[in-house]
C-alpha positions in Angstrom: 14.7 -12.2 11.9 14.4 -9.9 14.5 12.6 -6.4 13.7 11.7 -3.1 15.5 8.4 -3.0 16.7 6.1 -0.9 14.4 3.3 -0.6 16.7 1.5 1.8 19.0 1.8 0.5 22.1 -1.2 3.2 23.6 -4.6 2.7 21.1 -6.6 5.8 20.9 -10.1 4.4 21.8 -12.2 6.9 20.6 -10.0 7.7 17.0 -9.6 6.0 14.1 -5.6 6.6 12.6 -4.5 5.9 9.4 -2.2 2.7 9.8 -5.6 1.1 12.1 -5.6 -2.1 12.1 -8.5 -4.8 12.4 -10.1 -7.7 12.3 -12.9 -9.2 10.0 -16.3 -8.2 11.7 -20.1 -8.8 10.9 -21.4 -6.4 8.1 -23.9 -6.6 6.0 -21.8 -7.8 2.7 -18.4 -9.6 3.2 -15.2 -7.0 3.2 -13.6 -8.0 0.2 -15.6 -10.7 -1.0 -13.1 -13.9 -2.6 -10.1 -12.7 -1.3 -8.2 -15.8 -1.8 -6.1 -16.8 0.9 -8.2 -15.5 3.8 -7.0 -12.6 5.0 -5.7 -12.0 8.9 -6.8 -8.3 9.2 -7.3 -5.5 7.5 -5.3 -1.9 7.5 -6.9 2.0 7.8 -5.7 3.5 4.2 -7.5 7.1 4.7 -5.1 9.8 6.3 -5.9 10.7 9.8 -6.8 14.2 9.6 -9.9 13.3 7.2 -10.8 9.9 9.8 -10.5 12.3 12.6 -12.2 15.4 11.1 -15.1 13.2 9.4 -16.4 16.3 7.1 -17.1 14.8 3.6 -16.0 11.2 4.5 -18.1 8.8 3.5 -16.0 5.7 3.4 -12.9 4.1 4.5 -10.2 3.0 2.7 -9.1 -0.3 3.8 -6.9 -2.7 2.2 -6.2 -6.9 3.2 -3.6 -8.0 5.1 -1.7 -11.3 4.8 0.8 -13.7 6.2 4.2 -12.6 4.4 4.3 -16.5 3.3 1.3 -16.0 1.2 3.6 -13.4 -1.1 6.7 -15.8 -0.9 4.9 -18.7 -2.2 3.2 -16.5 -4.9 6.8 -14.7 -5.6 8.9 -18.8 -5.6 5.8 -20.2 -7.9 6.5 -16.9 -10.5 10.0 -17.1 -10.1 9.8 -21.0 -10.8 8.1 -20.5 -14.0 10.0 -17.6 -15.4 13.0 -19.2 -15.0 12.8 -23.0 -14.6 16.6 -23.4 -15.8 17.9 -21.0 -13.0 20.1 -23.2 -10.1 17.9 -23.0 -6.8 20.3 -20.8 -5.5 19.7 -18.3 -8.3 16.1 -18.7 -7.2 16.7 -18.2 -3.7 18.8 -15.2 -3.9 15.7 -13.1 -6.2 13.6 -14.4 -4.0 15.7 -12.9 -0.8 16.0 -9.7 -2.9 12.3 -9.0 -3.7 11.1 -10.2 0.2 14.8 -7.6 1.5 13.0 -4.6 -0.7 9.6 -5.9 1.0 11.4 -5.2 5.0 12.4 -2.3 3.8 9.3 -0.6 2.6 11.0 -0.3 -1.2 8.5 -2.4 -2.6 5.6 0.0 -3.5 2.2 -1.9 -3.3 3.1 -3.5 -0.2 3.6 -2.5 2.9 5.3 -5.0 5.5 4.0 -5.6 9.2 6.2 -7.2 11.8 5.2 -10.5 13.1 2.3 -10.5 16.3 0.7 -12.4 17.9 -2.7 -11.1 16.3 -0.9 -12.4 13.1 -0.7 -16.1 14.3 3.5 -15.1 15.1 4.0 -14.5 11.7 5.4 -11.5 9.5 2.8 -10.1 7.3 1.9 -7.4 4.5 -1.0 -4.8 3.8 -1.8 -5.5 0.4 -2.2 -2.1 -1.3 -3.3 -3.6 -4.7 -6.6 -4.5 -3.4 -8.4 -1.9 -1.9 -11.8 -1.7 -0.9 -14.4 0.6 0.8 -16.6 0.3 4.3 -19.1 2.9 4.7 -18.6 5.5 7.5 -21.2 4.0 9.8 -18.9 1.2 10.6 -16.4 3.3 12.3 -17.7 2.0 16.1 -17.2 -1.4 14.4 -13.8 -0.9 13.0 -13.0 0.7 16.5 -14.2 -2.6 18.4 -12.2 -4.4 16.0 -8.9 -2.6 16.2 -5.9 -5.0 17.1 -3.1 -2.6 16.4 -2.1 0.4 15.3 0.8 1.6 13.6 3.2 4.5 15.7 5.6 7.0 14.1 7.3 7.3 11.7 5.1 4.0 10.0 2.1 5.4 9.7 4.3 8.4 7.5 5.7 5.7 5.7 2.2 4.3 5.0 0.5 7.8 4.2 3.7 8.7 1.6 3.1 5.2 -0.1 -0.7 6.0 -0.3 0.0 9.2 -1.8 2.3 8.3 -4.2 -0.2 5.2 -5.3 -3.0 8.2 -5.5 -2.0 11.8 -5.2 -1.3 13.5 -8.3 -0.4 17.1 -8.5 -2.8 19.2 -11.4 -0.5 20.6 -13.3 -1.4 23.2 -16.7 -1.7 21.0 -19.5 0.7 21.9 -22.1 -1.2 22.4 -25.8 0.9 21.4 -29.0 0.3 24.9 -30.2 2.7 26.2 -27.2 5.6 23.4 -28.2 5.0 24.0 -32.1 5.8 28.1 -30.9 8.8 27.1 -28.5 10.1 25.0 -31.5 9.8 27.6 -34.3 11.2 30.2 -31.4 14.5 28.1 -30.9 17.3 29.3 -33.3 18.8 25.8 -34.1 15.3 24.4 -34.7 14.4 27.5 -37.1 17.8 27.1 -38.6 17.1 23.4 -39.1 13.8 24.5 -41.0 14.9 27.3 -42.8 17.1 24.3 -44.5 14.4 22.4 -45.6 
């Protein structure tokens, strides 16, 4: 399958983006400890301006990335279990559904990468279930580490799925005193209890 190319093809060198990505490096503790199948890199979560502008940061988000046949065999296996009477054409076509939404960014925890060579020639996703921190001091080590980088509009795309993951807009609360008075205000309501 042939896709556009998501990727930067000028890396800031002194700049970490959001949509950074990188390869395993020597820290003091493993990055993400028993992530099971090995990851091929890992992805920048934290938006630019805040990487850039460094005030307050103390970590960085990052988040796995995998081969996309490590959520096809996961997806087939599930698929295979929940329905094991289904023809294997049944099969195939969810399958081709889920990976389709997948491509085209609909599928909300993952976010897909086209194939490179840094990926062993394979498509692949970030993984935004399973995000972990790296203290700030590793930002030189990240930097060394950078493979790719994602170029407009993908890193968007990435920083509106992050937000809608995490961003939550602080609304009023409403009290039940405020609904009880909206209720006993409303004249089919007070009608309603006048009849009791």
């Amino acid at each position: 399958m042939e896709c556009t190319n998501i990727y930067d093809s000028q890396i800031n060198i002194t700049h970490l983006y959001q949509g950074d990505i990188f390869v395993r490096f020597d820290i003091e503790k493993s990055i993400l400890p028993g992530v099971e199948p090995p990851e091929i890199a890992f992805m920048v979560l934290n938006y630019t301006c805040d990487l850039i502008n460094k005030k307050d940061l103390s970590n960085v988000f990052i988040c796995p990335i995998f081969k996309l046949e490590v959520i096809i065999d996961e997806k087939l296996k599930r698929l295979k279990e929940k329905y094991p009477q289904k023809s294997k054409d049944n099969v195939i076509k969810l399958l081709s559904k889920f990976i389709n939404d997948i491509f085209k960014y609909e599928k909300k925890f993952f976010f897909f990468l086209v194939k490179t060579p840094e990926f062993e020639g394979s498509h692949a996703f970030a993984d935004l279930l399973r995000i972990a921190t790296i203290p700030v001091i590793y930002i030189n080590d990240i930097l060394d580490n950078r493979i790719k980088s994602l170029k407009s509009p993908w890193r968007e795309k990435l920083g509106w799925k992050i937000g809608y993951i995490f961003n939550r807009v602080g609304l009023p609360d409403t009290t039940t005193n405020n609904i009880e008075h909206y209720l006993k205000s409303h004249s089919v309501i007070r009608s309603y209890l006048d009849d009791i």
